[in-house]
C-alpha positions in Angstrom: -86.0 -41.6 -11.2 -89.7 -41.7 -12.3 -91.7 -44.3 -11.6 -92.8 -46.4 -15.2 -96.2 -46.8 -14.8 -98.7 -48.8 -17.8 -102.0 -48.7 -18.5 -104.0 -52.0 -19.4 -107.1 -50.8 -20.7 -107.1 -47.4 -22.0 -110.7 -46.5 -21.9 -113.1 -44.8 -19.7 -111.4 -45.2 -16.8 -107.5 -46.0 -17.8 -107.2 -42.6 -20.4 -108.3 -40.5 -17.9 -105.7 -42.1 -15.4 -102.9 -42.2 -18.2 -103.7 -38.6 -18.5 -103.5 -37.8 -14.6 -99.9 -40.1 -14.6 -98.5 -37.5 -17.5 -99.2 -34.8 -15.1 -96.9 -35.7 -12.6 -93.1 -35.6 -12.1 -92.2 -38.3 -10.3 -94.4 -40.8 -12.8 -94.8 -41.7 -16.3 -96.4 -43.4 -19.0 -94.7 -46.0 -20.4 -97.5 -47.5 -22.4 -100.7 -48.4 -22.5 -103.2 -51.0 -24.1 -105.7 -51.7 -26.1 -108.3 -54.5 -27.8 -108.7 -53.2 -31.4 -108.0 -50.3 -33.0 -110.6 -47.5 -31.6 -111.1 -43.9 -31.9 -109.3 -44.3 -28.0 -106.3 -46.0 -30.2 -106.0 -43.3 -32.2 -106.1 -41.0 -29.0 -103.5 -42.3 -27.1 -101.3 -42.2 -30.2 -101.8 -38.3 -30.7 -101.1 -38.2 -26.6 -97.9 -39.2 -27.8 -98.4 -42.6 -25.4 -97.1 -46.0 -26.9 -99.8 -48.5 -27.5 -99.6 -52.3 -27.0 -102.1 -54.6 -27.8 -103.5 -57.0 -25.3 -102.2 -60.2 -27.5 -100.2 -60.7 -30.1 -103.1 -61.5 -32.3 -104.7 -58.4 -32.4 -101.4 -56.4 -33.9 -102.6 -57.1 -37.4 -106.0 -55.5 -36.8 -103.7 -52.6 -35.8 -101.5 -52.0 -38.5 -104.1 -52.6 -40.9 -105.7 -49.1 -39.8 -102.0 -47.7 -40.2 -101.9 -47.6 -36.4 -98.1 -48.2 -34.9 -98.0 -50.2 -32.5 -94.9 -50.9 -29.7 -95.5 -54.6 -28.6 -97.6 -56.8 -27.0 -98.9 -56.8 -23.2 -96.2 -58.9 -22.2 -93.4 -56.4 -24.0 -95.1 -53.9 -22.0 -94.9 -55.6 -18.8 -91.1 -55.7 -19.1 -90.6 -52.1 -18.8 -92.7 -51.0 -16.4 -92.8 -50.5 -12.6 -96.4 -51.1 -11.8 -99.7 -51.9 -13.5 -102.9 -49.8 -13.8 -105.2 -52.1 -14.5 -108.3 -50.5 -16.3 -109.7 -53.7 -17.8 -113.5 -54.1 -17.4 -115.0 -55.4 -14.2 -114.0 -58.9 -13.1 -111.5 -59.3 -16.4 -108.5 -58.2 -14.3 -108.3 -61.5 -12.1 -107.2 -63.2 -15.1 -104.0 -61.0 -15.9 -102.7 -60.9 -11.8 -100.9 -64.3 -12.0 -99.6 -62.7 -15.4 -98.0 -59.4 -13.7 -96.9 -61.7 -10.3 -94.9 -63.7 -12.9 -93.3 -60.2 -14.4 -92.4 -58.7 -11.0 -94.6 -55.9 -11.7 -96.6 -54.4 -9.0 -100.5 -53.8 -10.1 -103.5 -51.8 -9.2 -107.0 -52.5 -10.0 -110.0 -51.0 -10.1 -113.4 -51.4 -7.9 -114.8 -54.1 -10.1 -112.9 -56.6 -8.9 -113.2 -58.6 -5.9 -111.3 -57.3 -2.6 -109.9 -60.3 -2.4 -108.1 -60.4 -5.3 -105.5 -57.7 -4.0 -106.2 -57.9 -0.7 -105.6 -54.3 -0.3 -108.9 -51.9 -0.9 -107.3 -48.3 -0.9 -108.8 -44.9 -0.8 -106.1 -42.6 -0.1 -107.8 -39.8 2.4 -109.1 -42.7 5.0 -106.2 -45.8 4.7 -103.4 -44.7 2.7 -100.4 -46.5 4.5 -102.2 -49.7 4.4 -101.3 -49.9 0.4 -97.6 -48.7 1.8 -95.0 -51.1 -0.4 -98.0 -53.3 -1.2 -97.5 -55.5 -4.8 -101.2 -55.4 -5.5 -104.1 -53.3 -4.1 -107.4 -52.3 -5.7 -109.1 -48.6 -5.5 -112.4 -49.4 -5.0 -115.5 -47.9 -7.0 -116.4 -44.7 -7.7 -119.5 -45.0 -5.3 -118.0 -46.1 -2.7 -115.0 -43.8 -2.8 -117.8 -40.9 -2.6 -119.3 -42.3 -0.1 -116.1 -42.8 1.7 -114.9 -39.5 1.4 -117.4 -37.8 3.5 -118.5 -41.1 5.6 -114.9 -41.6 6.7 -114.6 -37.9 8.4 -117.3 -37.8 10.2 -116.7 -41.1 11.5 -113.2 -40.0 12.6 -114.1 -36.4 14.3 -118.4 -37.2 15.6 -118.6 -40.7 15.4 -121.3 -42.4 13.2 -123.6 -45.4 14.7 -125.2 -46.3 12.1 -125.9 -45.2 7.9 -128.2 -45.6 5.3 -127.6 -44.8 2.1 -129.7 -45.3 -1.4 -128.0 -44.9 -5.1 -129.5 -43.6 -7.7 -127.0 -45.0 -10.2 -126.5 -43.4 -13.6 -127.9 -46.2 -16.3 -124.4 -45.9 -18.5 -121.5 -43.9 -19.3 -122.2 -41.6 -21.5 -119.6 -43.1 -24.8 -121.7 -46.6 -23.7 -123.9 -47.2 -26.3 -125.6 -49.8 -25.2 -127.0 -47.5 -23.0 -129.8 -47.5 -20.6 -133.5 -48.1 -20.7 -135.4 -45.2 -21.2 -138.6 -44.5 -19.3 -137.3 -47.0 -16.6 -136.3 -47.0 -13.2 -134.6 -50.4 -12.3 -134.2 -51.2 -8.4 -131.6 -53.6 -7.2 -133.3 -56.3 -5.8 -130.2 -58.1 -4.1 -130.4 -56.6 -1.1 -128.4 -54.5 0.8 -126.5 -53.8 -2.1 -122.7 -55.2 -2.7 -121.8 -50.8 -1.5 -122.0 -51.3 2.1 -119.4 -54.3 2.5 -117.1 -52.5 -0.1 -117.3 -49.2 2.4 -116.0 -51.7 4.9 -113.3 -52.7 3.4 -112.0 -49.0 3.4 -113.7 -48.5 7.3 -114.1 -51.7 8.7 -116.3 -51.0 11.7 -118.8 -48.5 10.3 -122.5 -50.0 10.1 -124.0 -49.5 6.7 -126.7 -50.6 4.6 -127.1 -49.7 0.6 -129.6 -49.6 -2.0 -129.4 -49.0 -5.6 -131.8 -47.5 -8.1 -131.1 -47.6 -11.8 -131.7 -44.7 -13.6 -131.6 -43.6 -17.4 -129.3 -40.8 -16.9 -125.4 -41.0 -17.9 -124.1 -37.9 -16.1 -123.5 -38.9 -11.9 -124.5 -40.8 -9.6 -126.6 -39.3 -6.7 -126.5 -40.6 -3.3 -129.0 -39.8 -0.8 -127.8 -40.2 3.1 -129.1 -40.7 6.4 -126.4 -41.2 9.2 -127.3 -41.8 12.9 -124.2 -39.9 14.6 -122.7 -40.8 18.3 -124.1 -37.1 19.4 -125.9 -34.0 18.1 -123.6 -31.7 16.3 -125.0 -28.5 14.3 -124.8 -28.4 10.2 -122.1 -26.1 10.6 -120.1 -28.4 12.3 -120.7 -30.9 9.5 -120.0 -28.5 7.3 -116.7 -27.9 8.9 -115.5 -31.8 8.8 -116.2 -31.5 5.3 -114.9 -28.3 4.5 -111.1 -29.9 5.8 -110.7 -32.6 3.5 -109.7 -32.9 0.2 -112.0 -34.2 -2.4 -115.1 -32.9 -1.4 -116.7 -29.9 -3.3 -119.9 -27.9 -1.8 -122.4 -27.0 -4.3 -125.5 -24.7 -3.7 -129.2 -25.4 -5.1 -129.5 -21.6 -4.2 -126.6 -20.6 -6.5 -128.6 -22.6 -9.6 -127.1 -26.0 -8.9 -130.2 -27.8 -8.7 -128.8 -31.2 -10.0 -126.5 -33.4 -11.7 -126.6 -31.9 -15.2 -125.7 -28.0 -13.7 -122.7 -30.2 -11.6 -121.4 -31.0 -14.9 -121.6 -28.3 -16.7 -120.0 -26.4 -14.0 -117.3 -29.1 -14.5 -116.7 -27.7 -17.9 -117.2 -24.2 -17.3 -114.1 -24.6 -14.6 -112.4 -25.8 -17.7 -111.5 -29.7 -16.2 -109.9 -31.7 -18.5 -113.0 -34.0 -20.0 -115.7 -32.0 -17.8 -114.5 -34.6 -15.1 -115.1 -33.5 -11.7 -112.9 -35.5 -9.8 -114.1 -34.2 -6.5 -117.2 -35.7 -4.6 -120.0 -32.9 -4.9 -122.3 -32.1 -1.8 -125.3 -29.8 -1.6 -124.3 -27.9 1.2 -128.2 -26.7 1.3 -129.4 -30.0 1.9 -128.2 -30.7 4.8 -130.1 -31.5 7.8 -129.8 -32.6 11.4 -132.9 -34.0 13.5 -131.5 -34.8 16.7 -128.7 -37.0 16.0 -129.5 -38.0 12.7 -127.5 -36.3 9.6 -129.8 -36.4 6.0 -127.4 -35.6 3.2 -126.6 -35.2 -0.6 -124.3 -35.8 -2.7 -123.3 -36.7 -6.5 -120.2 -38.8 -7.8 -119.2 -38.1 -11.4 -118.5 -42.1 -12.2 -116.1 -41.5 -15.1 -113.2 -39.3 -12.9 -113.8 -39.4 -9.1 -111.4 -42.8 -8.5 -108.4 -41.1 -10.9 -106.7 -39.0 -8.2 -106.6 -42.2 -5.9 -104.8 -44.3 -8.5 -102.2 -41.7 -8.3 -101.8 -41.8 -4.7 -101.8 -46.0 -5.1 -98.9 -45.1 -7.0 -96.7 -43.8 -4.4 -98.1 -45.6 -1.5 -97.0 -48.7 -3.5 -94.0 -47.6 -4.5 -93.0 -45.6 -1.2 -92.1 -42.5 -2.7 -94.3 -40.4 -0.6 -95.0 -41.3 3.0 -97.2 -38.6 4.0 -100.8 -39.3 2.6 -101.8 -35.2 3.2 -98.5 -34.3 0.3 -99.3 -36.8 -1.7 -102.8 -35.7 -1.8 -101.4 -32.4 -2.3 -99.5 -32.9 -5.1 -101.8 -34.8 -7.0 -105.1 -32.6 -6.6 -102.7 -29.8 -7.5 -101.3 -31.0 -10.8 -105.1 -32.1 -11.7 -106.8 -28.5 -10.9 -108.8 -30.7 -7.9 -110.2 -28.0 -5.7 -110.0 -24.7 -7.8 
């Protein structure tokens, strides 16, 4: 039997998810949400998912755009097995004691506080600790980038110490409230909320964050300096790298000299949205100076958590012990890799 799944929230972040969810056969999408009725409305009712609206007040708005709509939030939450919740940043705390009084399991996403789950997953790096788990929360797309190639070489070399600055993309690019042109905007609470959420996926490491601002919607880019237990060569680096899932080398030699050729290589592979789900590093900007590793690497912001809400999935629902298949499976039915 397939696990129900719903999506509150079907926007940036919960259509692509909802999307990944149809993909696979042991899941499925029994609804999803939504505020008012959007040109996303009208999407997920051509994807042939039923829509529910967050209250009861809003069906009106609905079905005066000739929108059908299934039922409210709380009819949703009444046939489903667990919760994606895709609300914005810090909205979702007010819907948990909503879903503990259904019975329903729930994920969140990385806007929320760790604490409100009490479970921060990221499936390469702690994927049993979500095992049969009501609530967890996969954490941001910045930090699951820098997780996925901070938590390896932890593992196999053995990192001391890392310092890391983000160049942070100033807005999605459907947000158009956008970003300030002409403008770079530094973070000035310092280190940056990054480095604790990295420990919450790999408690001991030592890490510091910054943040830059920048008026660009494509990626993020995150620029790297790791003090490692021993001196190791690039190639060895290279190696960790090249055995996990998730992470995708790119070349400045082979024209990829930045964020914008990333994406459009995205769409020239033909991913669904342009999302490149994997974690992109420039495998000709590596450097080691004694034992100090200098890397790069770019996080598309839109698609880069979506693979480890699946995995949430049957962690949380214990259809899939092994982390490694469920990886598999996932980054197979989602063209991850190719």
């Amino acid at each position: 039997m397939k696990v129900r799944v719903g999506i509150n929230g079907y926007g940036t972040i919960g259509k692509r998810v909802a999307s990944a969810v149809a993909a696979q056969d042991d899941m499925e999408v029994i609804g999803v949400t939504k505020t008012r009725p959007s040109y996303e409305a009208y999407l997920a009712s051509a994807s042939g998912f039923p829509l529910y609206t967050a209250s009861s007040e809003q069906v009106a708005n609905f079905e005066k755009e000739g929108i059908e709509i299934k039922g409210t939030l709380d009819d949703l939450m009444d046939v489903v097995d667990i919760m994606i919740d895709a609300t914005p940043g810090g909205v979702g705390e007010a819907y948990l004691p909503r879903y503990q009084k259904a019975g329903i399991k729930a994920i969140f996403q990385g806007g929320e506080r760790h604490e409100l789950a009490g479970v921060s997953f990221n499936a390469y790096a702690n994927y049993s600790d979500a095992w049969g788990a009501d609530f967890a929360r996969v954490v941001s797309c910045n930090t699951t980038g820098l997780v996925r190639t901070l938590f390896p070489l932890d593992r196999d070399i053995g990192i001391e110490r890392v310092s890391a600055t983000l160049v942070r993309r100033g807005a999605d690019p459907s947000d158009n409230k956008g970003s300030a042109l002409n403008n770079l905007e530094p973070s000035l609470k310092l280190p940056t909320h990054h480095g604790p959420d990295v420990k919450t996926i790999i408690p001991g490491i030592n890490i510091t964050t910054m943040a830059v601002k920048s008026p660009t919607t494509l990626m993020h880019l995150h620029c790297i300096m790791a003090d490692l237990e021993k001196e190791v060569k690039e190639e060895d680096i290279l190696a960790t790298w090249e055995a996990v899932p998730r992470v995708k080398f790119v070349s400045g030699k082979q024209g990829m000299k930045g964020t914008a050729n990333i994406m459009e290589m995205a769409k020239d592979l033909e991913r669904q949205r342009g999302d490149l789900m994997e974690v992109a590093v420039w495998q000709d900007g590596i450097k080691m100076v004694g034992k100090t590793l200098y890397y790069y690497q770019a996080v598309h912001q839109e698609s880069d958590v979506v693979p480890e809400n699946i995995d949430c999935i049957r962690s949380m629902m214990e259809i899939e012990c092994d982390p490694a298949r469920s990886i598999k499976i996932t980054d197979n039915s989602l063209g991850i890799n190719e």
